[in-house]
C-alpha positions as CSV (number, residue, x, y, z in Angstrom):
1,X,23.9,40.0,14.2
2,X,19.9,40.3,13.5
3,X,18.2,36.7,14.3
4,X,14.7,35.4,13.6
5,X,12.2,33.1,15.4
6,X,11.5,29.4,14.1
7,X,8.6,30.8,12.8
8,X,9.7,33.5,11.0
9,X,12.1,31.2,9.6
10,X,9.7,28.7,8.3
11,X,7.5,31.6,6.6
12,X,11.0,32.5,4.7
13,X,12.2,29.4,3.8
14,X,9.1,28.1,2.5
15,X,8.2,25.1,5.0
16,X,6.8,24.1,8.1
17,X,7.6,25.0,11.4
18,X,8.1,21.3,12.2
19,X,10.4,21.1,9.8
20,X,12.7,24.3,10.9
21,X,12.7,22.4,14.1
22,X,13.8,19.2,12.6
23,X,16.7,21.1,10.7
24,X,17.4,22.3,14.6
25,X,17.5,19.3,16.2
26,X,20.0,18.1,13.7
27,X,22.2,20.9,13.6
28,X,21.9,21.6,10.2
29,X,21.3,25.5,10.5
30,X,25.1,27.2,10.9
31,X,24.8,29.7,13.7
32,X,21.5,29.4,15.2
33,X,21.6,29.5,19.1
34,X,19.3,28.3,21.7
35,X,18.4,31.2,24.4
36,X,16.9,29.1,26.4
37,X,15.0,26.0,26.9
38,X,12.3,26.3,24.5
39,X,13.1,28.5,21.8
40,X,15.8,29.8,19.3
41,X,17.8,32.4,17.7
42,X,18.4,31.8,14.2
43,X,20.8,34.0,12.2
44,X,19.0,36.5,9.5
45,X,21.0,35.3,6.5
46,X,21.1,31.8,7.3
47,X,20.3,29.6,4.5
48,X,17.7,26.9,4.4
49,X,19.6,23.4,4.8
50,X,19.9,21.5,1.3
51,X,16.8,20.0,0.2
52,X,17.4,16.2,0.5
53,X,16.0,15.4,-3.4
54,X,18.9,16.9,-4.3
55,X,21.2,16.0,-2.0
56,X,23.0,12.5,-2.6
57,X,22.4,10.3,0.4
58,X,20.4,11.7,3.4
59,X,22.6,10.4,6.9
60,X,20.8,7.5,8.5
61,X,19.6,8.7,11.4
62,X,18.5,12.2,9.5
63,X,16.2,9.7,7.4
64,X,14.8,7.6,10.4
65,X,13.3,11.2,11.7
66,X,12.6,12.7,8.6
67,X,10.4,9.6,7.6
68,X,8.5,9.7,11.3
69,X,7.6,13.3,10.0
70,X,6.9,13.2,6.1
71,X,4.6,10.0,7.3
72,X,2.7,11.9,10.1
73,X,2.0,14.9,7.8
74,X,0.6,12.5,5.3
75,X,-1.8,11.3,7.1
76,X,-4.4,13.9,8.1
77,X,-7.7,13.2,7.3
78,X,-9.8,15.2,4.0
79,X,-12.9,17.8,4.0
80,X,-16.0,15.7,3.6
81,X,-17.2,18.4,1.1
82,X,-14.0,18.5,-0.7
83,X,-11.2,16.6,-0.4
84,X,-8.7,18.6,-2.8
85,X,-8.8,20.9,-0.4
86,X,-6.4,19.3,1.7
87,X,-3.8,20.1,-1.2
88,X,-4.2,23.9,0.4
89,X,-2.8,23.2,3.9
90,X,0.5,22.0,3.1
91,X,3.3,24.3,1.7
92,X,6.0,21.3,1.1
93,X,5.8,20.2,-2.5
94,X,7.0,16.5,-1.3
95,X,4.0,16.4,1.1
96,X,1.5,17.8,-1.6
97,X,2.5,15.1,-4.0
98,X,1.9,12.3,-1.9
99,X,-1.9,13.8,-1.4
100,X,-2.2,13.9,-5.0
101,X,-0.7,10.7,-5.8
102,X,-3.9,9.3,-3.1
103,X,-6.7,11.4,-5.2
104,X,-5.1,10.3,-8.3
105,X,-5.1,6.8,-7.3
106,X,-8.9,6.9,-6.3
107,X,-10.2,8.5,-9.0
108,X,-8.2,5.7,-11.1
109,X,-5.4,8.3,-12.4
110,X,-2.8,5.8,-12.4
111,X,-0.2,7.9,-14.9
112,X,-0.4,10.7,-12.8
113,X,0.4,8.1,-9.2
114,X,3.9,7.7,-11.6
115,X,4.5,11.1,-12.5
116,X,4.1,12.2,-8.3
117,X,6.2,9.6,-7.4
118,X,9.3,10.9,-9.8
119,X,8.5,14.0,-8.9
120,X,10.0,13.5,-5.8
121,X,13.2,12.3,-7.2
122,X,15.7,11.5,-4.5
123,X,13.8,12.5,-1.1
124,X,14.5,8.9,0.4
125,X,11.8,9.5,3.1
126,X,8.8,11.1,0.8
127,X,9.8,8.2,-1.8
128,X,9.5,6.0,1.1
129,X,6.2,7.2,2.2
130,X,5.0,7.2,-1.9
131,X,6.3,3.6,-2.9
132,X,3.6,1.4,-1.5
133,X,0.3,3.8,-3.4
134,X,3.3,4.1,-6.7
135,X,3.6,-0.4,-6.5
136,X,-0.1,-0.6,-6.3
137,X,-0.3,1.9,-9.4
138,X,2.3,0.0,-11.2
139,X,0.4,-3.2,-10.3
140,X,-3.1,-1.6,-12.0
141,X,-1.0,-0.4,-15.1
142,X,0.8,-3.6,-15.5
143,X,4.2,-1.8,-15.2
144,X,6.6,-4.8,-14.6
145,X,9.9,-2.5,-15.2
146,X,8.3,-0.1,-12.2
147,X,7.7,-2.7,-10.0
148,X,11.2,-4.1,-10.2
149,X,12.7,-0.6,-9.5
150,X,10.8,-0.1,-6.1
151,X,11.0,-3.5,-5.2
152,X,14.8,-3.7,-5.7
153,X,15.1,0.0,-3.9
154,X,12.8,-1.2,-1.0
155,X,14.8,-4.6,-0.6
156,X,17.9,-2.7,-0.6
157,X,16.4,-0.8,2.5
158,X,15.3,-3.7,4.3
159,X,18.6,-5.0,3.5
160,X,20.4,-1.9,5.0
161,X,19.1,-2.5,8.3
162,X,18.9,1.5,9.0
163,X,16.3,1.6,11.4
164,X,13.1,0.0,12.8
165,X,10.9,2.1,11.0
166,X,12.4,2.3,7.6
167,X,12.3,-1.2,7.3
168,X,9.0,-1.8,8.5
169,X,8.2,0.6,6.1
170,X,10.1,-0.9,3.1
171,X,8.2,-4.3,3.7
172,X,4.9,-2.5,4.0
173,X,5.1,-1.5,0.7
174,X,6.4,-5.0,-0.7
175,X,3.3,-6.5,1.4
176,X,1.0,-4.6,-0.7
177,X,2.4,-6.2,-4.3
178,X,2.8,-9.8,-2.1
179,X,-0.8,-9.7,-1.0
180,X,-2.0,-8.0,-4.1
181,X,-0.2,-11.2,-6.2
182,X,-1.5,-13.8,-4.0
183,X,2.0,-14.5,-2.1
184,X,1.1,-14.6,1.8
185,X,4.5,-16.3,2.4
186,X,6.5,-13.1,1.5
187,X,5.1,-11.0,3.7
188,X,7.2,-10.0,6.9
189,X,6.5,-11.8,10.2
190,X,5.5,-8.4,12.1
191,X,2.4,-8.0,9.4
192,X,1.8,-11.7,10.3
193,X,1.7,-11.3,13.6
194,X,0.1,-8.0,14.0
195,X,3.2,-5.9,15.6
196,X,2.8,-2.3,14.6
197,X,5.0,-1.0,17.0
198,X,7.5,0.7,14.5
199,X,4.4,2.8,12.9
200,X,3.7,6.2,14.4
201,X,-0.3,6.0,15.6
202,X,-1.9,7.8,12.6
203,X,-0.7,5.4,10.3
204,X,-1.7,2.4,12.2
205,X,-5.1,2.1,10.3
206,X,-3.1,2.2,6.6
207,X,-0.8,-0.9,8.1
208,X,-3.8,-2.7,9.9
209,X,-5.4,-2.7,6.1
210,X,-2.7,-4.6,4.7
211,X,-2.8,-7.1,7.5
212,X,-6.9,-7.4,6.6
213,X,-5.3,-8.0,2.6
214,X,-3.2,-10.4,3.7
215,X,-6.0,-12.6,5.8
216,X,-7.7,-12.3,2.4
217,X,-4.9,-13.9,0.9
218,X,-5.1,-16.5,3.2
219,X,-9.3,-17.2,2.5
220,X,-9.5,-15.9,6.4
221,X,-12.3,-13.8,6.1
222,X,-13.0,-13.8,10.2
223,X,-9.5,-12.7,10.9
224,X,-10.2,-9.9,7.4
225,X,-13.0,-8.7,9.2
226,X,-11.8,-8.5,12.7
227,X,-8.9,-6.7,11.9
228,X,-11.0,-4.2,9.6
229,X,-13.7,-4.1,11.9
230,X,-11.3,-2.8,14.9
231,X,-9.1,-0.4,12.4
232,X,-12.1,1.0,11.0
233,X,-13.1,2.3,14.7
234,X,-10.5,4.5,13.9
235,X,-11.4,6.3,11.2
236,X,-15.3,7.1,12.1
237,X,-15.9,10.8,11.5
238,X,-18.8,12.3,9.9
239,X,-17.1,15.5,8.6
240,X,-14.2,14.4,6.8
241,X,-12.7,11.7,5.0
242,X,-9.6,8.9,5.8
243,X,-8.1,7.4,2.7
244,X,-7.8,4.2,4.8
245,X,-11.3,4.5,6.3
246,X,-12.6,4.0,2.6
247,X,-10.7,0.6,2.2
248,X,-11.2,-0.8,5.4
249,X,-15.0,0.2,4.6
250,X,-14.9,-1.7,1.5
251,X,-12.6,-4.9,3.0
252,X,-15.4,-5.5,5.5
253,X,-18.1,-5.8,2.7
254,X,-15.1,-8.2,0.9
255,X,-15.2,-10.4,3.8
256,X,-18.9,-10.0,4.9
257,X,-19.4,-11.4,1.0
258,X,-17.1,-14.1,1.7
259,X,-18.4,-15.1,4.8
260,X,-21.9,-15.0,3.1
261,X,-22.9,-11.9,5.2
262,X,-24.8,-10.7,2.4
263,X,-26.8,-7.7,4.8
264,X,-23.8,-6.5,6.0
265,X,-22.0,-6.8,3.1
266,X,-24.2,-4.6,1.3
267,X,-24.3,-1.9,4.2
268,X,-20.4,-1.7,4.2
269,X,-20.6,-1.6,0.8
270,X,-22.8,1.6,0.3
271,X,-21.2,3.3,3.1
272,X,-18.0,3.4,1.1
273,X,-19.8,4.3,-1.7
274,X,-21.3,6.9,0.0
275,X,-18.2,8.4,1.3
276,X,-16.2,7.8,-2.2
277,X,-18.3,8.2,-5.4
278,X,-19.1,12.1,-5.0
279,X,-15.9,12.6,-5.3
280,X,-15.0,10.3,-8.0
281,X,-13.4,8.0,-6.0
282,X,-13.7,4.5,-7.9
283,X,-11.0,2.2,-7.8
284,X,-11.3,0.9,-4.4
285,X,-14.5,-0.9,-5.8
286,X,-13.3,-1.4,-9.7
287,X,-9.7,-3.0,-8.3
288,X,-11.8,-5.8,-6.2
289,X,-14.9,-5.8,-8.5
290,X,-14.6,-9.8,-8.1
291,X,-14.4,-9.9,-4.1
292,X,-17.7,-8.5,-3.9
293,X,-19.2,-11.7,-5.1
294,X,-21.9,-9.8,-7.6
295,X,-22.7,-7.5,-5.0
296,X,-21.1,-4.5,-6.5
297,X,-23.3,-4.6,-9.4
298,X,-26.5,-4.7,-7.5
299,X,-25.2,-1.7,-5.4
300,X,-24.5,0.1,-8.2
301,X,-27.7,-0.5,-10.2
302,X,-29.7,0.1,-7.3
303,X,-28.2,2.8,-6.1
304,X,-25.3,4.6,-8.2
305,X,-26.1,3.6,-11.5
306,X,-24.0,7.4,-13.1
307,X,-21.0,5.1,-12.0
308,X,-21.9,1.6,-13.3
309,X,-20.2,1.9,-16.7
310,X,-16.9,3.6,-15.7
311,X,-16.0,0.9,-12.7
312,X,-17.2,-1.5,-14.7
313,X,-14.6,-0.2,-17.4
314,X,-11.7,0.9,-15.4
315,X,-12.4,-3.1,-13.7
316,X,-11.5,-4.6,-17.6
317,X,-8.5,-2.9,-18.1
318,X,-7.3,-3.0,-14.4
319,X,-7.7,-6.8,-14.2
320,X,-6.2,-7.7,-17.4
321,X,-3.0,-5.7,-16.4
322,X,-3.1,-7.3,-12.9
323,X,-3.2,-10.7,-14.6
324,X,-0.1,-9.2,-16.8
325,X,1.5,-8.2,-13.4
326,X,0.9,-12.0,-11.7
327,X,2.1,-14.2,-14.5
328,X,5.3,-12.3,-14.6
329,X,5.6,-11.9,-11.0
330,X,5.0,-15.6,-10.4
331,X,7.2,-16.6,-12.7
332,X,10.0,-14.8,-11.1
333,X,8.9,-15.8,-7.6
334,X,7.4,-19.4,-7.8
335,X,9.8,-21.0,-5.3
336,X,8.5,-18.1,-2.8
337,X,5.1,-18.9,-3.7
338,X,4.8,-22.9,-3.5
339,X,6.4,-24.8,-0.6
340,X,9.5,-27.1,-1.7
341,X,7.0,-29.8,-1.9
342,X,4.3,-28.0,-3.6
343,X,7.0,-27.2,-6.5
344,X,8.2,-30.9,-6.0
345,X,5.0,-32.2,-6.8
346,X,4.3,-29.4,-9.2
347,X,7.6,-30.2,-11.3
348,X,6.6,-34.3,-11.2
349,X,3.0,-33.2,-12.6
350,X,4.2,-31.2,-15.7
351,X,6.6,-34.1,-16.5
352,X,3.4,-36.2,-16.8
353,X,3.7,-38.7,-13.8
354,X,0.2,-40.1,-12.9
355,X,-1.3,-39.1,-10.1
356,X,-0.9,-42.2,-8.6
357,X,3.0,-42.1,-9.2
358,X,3.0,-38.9,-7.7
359,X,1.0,-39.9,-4.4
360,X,3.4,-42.9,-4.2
361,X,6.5,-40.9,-4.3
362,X,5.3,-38.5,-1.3
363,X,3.8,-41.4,0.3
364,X,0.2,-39.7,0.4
365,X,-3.1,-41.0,-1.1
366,X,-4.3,-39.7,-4.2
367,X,-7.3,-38.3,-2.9
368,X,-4.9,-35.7,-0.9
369,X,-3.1,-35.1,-4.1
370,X,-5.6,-33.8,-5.9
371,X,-5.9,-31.6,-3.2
372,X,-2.1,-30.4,-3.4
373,X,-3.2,-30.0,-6.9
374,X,-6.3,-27.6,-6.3
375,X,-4.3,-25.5,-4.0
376,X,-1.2,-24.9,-6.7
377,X,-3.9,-24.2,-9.1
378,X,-5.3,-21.6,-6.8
379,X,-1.9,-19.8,-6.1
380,X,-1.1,-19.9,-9.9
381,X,-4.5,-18.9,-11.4
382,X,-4.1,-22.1,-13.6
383,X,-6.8,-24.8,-14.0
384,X,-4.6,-27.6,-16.3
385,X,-0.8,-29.4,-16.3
386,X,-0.7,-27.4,-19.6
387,X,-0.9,-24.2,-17.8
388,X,1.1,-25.0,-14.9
389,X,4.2,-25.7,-17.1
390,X,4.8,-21.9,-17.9
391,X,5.9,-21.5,-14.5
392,X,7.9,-24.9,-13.5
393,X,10.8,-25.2,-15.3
């Protein structure tokens, strides 16, 4: 019988070597032999192992590894002078969609996040690795029905209790809708707490963002820009570019803004800019337009004025679907989102009770009441009892 090296095998079948090894380690290759401790004999004619899209359930532990590897071949960092490029070094369609599902999402291609991420089909572990940027897109779109699906599929997982890292990784992509809605109290207790242990290395700085989101969340801009600040250190490198580099960049200026840092602000601000814009690269400033407290505008007159009108632009349309995306959301979450006694006091309120009614009931003074009040207005985006009765029943 002829046989052929891993490489050799790779170059035929159309993927990586990596991923010939994977199929190895799993014995999915009929008839390949090891001949001795570090390499292989694989038959001529043997066929390359189902492709898991169209397989109908990867095995558990198959999709635990193959996660760990679509995730760490994700993650490797673009050519300063042109990102696309990075579409050239990989032969796997899976992995080349979730590279352009990122370059779609910066440059504010939000259709084409969508059509990526059913391009993939059934690949559990690439859909995994796609559903956070897909939610996000569905978020800036104001694609309820989307949402739904990857929630449900990513509760399912957490539910499933497969493995460390696939459920770490199915409640990092329901963080980024949580945070992105205003709901700190649905995110996991690990993103909370700052455990990162079930993430390989590279992917640390992606997870490290969401924990800076969620501080926003919270108004806790020194913990946002401690956490940004450390994440960002790394993702310094002058000849290429991190898709998480750009973010953490731009959620240092958010909390520099917030904590009335207006110098430093501005630097992080046009550092980002500086990295993103040549490249059309928009929506990490047009999605927080707001959180930049004015400062985005004076940037970009000052400084990139080509790209005032479309952030500006791609800012309407994205906020108005992301309001869309929170009323709905809220309404189907708002026991998640108030505390029993905010929605106590909430429900009391749209039944017209006085304040003073209500402060008696909970034994509390008015004065703190009103506070309560202020607060369930933030979460809601509501400023009246009229408002507040959409979502109390």
């Amino acid at each position: 019988m002829d046989y052929i090296s891993v490489r050799q095998a790779a170059d035929k079948w159309g993927v990586s070597v990596r991923q010939v090894q994977a199929f190895l380690k799993n014995d999915r290759i009929k008839g390949a032999e090891r001949f001795d401790n570090h390499a292989w004999m694989i038959p001529a004619d043997a066929q390359k192992p189902g492709d898991p899209r169209r397989e109908r359930k990867t095995p558990r532990n198959d999709l635990s590894a193959d996660l760990d590897y679509v995730v760490s071949a994700t993650v490797a960092p673009w050519p300063s002078h042109n990102p696309d490029a990075i579409l050239d070094t990989v032969s796997e369609k899976r992995l080349r969609l979730q590279y352009e599902g990122e370059l779609a999402y910066l440059r504010g291609d939000f259709e084409r996040v969508i059509r990526c991420f059913r391009e993939i089909g059934d690949d559990d572990a690439a859909k995994l690795r796609a559903c956070a940027l897909t939610m996000a897109a569905a978020i800036s779109t104001g694609d309820y029905p989307l949402f739904i699906e990857i929630e449900t599929y990513r509760k399912g997982l957490v539910q499933a209790k497969i493995s460390d890292n696939i459920t770490a990784g199915a409640e990092l992509a329901l963080s980024t809708a949580y945070v992105s809605a205003l709901a700190p109290n649905m995110v996991p207790e690990w993103l909370k707490n700052g455990d990162f242990s079930a993430f390989p290395f590279q992917a640390k700085p992606d997870v490290a963002y969401k924990r800076a989101k969620y501080f926003q969340s919270l108004g806790k801009f020194d913990a946002m820009l401690n956490v940004a600040q450390t994440a960002l250190e790394f993702c310094e490198s002058k000849d290429v570019i991190i898709y998480a580099g750009i973010y953490l960049r731009a959620t240092c200026a958010m909390a520099c803004s917030g904590l009335d840092r207006v110098d430093d602000a501005k630097r992080y601000l046009l550092d980002a800019m500086r990295i993103a814009l040549p490249h059309g690269f928009i929506t990490p400033f047009a999605e927080a337009a707001t959180a930049f407290g004015g400062l985005l505008e004076l940037c970009l007159e000052q400084e990139y004025p080509e790209y005032y009108d479309t952030i500006i632009d791609q800012w309407k349309r994205t906020f108005a679907n992301w309001m869309t995306f929170h009323n709905q959301f809220t309404k189907d979450n708002i026991t998640s989102i108030l505390s029993l006694r905010e929605y106590q006091i909430a429900s009391l309120a749209v039944g017209g009770a006085s304040y003073k009614k209500i402060a008696d009931h909970f034994h509390i003074s008015v004065g703190r009441l009103k506070t309560i009040m202020h607060e369930i207005y933030g979460k809601l985006f509501v400023s009246n009892r009229k408002e507040l009765s959409q979502y109390i029943l």
